[in-house]
C-alpha positions in Angstrom: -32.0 -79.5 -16.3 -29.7 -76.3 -15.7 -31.7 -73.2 -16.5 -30.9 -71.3 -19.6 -28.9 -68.3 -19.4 -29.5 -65.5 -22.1 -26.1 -64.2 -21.9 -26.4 -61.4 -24.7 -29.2 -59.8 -22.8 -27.3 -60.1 -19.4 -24.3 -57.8 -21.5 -27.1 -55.8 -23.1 -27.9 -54.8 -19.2 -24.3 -54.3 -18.2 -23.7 -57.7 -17.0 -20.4 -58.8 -18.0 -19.2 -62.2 -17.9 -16.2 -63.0 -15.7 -13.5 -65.6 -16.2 -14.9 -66.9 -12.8 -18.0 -69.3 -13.9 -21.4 -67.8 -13.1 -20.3 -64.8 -11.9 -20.2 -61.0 -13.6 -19.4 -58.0 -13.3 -22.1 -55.1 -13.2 -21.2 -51.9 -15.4 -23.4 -49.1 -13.8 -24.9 -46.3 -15.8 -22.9 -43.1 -14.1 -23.6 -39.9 -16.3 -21.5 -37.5 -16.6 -19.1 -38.5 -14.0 -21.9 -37.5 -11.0 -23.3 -39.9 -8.7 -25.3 -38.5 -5.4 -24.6 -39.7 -2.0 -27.3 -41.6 -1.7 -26.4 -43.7 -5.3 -22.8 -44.5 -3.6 -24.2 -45.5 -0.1 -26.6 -47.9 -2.4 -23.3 -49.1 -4.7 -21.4 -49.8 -1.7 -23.4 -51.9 0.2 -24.8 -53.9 -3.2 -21.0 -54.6 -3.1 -20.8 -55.3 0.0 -23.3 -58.1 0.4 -23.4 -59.4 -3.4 -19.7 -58.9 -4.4 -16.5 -58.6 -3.0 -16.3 -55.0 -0.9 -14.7 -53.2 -3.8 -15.9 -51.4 -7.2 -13.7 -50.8 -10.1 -13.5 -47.7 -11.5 -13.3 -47.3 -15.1 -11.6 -45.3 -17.4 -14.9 -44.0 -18.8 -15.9 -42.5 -15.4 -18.0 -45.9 -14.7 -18.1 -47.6 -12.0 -17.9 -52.0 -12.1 -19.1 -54.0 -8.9 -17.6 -57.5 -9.8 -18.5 -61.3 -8.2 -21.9 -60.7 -8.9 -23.3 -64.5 -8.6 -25.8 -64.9 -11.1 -28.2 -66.2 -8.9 -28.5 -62.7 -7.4 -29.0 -60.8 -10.3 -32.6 -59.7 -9.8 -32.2 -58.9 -6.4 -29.0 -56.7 -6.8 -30.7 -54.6 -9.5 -33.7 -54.2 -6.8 -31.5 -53.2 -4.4 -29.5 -50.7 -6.7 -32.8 -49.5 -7.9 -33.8 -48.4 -3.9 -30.9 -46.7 -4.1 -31.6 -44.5 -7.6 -28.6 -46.4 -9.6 -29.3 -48.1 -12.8 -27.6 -50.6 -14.6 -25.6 -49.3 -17.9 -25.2 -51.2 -21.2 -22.4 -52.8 -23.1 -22.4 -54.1 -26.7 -23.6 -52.5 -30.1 -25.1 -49.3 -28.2 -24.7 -46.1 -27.6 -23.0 -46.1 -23.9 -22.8 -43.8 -21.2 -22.1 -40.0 -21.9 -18.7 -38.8 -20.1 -18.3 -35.1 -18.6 -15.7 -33.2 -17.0 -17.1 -30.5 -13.9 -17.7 -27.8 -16.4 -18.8 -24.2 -15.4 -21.0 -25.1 -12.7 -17.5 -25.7 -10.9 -14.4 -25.2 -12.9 -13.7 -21.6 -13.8 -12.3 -22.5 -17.2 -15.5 -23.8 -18.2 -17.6 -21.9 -20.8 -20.3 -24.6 -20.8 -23.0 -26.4 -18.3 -21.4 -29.9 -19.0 -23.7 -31.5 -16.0 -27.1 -31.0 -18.4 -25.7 -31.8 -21.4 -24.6 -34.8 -20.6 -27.9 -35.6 -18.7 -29.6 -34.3 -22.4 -27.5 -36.3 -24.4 -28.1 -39.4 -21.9 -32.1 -39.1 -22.5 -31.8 -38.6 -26.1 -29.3 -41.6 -27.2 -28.3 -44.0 -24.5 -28.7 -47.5 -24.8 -29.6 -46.8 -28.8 -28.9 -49.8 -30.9 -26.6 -49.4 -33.5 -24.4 -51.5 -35.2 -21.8 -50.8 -33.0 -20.8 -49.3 -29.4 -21.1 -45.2 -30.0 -19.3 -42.9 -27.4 -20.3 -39.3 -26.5 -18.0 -37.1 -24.2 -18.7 -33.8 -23.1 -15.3 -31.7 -22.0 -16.5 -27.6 -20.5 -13.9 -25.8 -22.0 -10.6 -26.3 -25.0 -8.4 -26.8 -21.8 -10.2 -30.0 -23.1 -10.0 -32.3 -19.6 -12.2 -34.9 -21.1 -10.7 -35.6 -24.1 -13.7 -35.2 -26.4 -11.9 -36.2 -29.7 -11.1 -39.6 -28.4 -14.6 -40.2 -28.6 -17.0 -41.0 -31.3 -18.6 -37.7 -31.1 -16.9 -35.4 -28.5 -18.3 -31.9 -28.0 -16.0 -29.1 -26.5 -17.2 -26.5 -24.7 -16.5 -23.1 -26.3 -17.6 -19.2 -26.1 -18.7 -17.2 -29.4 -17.4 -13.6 -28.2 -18.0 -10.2 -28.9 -16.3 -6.6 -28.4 -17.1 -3.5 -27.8 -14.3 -1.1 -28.3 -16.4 1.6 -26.2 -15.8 0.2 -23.2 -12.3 -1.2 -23.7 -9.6 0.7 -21.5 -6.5 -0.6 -23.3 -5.0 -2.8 -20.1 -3.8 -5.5 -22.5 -5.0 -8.0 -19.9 -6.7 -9.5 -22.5 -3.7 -9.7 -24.7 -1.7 -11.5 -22.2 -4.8 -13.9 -21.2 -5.1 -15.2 -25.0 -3.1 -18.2 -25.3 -3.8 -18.9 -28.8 -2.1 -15.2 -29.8 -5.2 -13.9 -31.6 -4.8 -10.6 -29.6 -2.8 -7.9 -30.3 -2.2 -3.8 -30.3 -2.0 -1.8 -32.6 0.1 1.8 -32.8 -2.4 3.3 -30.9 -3.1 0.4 -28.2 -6.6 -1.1 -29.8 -7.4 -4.3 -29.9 -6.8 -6.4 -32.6 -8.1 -9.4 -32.8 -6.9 -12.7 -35.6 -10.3 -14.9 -35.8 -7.9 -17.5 -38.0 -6.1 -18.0 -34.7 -9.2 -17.5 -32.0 -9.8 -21.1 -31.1 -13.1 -19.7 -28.9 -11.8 -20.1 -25.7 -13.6 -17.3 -23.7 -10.1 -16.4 -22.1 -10.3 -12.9 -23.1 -14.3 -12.2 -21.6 -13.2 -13.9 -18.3 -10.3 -12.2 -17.9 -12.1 -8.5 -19.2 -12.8 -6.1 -15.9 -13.6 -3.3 -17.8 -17.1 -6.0 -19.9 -15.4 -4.6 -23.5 -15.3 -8.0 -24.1 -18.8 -10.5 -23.7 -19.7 -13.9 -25.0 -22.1 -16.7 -25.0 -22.0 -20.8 -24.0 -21.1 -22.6 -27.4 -20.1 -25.8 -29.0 -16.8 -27.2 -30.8 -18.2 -30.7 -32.0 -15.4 -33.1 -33.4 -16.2 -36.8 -35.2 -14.8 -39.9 -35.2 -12.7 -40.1 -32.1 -11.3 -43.9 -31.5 -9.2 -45.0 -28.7 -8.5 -48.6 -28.8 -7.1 -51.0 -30.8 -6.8 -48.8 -33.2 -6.1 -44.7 -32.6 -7.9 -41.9 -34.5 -8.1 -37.7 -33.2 -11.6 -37.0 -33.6 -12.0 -34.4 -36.7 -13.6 -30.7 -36.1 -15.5 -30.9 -39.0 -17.8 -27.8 -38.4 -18.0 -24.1 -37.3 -18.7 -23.0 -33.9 -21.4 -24.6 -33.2 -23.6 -21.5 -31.5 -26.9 -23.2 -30.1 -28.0 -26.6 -28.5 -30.6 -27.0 -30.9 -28.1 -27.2 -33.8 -25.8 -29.6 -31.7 -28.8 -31.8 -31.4 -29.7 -31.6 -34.8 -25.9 -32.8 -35.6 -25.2 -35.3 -33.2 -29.1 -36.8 -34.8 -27.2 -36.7 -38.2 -24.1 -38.3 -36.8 -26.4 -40.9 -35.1 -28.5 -41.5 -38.2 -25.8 -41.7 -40.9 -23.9 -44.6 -38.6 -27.5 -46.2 -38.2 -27.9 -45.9 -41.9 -24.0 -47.0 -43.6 -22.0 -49.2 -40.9 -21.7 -52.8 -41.3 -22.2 -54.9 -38.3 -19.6 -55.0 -35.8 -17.7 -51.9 -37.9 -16.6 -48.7 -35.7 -18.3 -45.3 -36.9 -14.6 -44.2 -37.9 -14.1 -47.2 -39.8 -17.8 -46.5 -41.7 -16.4 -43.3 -42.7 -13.1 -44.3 -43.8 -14.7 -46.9 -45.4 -17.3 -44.5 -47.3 -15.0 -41.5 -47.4 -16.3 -38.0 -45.6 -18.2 -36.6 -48.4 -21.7 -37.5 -47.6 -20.8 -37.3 -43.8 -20.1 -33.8 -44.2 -22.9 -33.1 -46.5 -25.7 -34.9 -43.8 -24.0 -32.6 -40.5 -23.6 -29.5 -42.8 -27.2 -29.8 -43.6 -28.0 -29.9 -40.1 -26.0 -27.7 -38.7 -28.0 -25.3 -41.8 -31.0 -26.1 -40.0 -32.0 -29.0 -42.4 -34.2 -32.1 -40.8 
C-alpha cells in the first residue's frame, strides 16, 4: 500500500507541490533579504544533488529549489540544516519578513532594517492566522521595499530636531528637503512646515554645521495587498518614535486579525469588511502605551 502523504504539513514547511507528480518545490526561510556564504554554498549544492542545478528567486526576496523528489525530503532538510538554512512556510501564516539594506549600507537609510527584520522574524513568523500575513521592512521614505504593499510595512524614518545656535544659514538644508518643508525667512532662518515634513532625515544628513540632529524612527502603514486584488497600505498613525511602541502595534495588528478574520479572508478584507474604527482604536491604544 502507497504510503500516506500529509500534504498540508509538507506546505506548512515550505514544501510546495509541483505539477510534476511527487515532486516540490522548497520555499526557504531568507530574512530580510541576507543569506551568509556558507547558507548559499549549502543551497547550491542541496540543488545540485536533489534538484535540478538552479533556484528560483522570488519576488519576496525567497529563494525556491524546485524537483525536490519526495522521497528525499528528510534528507534535504538535514543537509540544508548542516548548512544553517531552514525551511520557510506557506499557507495561513505569517511568512517571511522582507528588508531592503538599510543604514548599515545604504546612506539614505535612517533605520537598522537587518535587526528588525531578524526581531520581527523571532516574534511572528510561522504564526497561524487565518490567513498568510506579510511584514516588510523598507530603511528609509525613498521606500525601496515597498512597505505599503504589504500587510504591515514599516518605513524607516528620523524624528528631527534643531538648534538654531548652531545653524550658519547655508541653505543646504533647504535645497536637500525634497518634500519643501524648509524655507528662509527675511532674515535667512530656518523655517521649517511639519504639515509637509514627511520625516526623511534629509535635512540632519545633509547638516555640516550639527544645527540639525535626529533619531531612528518608524512610519508603520496597514493593510497593504498585492495580488489579486490591489490595496496602498494606509499610515494610520504618528511617527512612530521607539521599537517598543512598534512592537506593541504590530501585536495589536496581529491580535485584531487573529481575533475578527474569517477563514481564508485577507487582513484588508477583515477591515473592509468591519470598517477601521475598532482597528484604529486597538493600534491607537497601543501606540498610547496600552497592553
Amino acid at each position: 500500500m502507497a504510503k500516506a502523504v500529509n500534504y498540508a504539513a509538507l506546505k506548512k514547511g515550505g514544501f510546495m507541490r509541483q505539477k510534476q507528480k511527487g515532486y516540490f518545490s522548497l520555499r526557504l526561510q531568507v530574512t530580510g533579504g541576507n543569506l551568509t556564504a556558507e547558507n548559499i554554498k549549502a543551497v547550491a549544492d542541496v540543488a545540485q544533488r536533489y534538484g535540478k542545478g538552479y533556484v528560483h528567486m522570488t519576488s519576496r526576496q525567497g529563494i525556491e529549489i524546485p524537483f525536490i523528489f519526495i522521497d528525499d525530503i528528510d534528507e534535504v532538510k538535514e543537509k540544508l540544516a548542516e548548512g544553517g538554512v531552514k525551511p520557510g512556510v506557506c499557507g495561513p501564516r505569517v511568512r517571511t519578513v522582507t528588508a531592503c539594506q538599510g543604514s548599515q549600507v545604504c546612506p539614505s537609510g535612517c533605520i537598522d532594517t537587518t535587526i528588525l527584520a531578524q526581531e520581527l522574524s523571532e516574534r511572528y513568523f510561522g504564526r497561524e492566522l487565518p490567513h498568510k500575513f506579510k511584514f516588510g521592512v523598507t530603511g528609509c521614505v525613498n521606500n525601496c521595499l515597498k512597505a505599503e504593499e504589504n500587510d504591515f510595512g514599516v518605513k524607516g524614518a528620523m524624528k528631527v530636531s534643531f538648534d538654531d545656535s548652531k545653524c550658519i544659514h547655508c541653505k543646504v538644508c533647504v535645497k536637500a528637503c525634497r518634500a519643501g518643508a524648509l524655507s528662509l525667512d527675511e532674515n535667512r532662518n530656518v523655517i521649517k512646515n511639519d504639515a509637509l515634513c514627511n520625516h526623511c532625515g534629509r535635512c540632519v544628513k545633509s547638516c555640516s554645521s550639527g544645527a540639525w540632529s535626529g533619531t531612528p524612527a518608524y512610519l508603520a502603514s496597514f493593510g497593504g495587498l498585492f495580488g489579486n486584488s490591489i490595496y496602498k497600505g494606509e499610515q494610520l498613525l504618528p511617527l512612530i518614535e521607539d521599537r517598543d511602541t512598534l512592537f506593541r502595534v504590530a501585536d495589536a495588528t496581529i491580535a485584531f486579525f487573529a481575533a475578527n478574520a474569517n477563514p481564508g479572508e485577507r487582513f484588508r478584507a477583515t477591515l473592509q469588511r468591519l470598517g477601521e474604527e475598532e482597528f484604529r482604536k486597538a493600534i491607537q491604544e497601543a501606540y498610547n502605551g496600552g497592553n
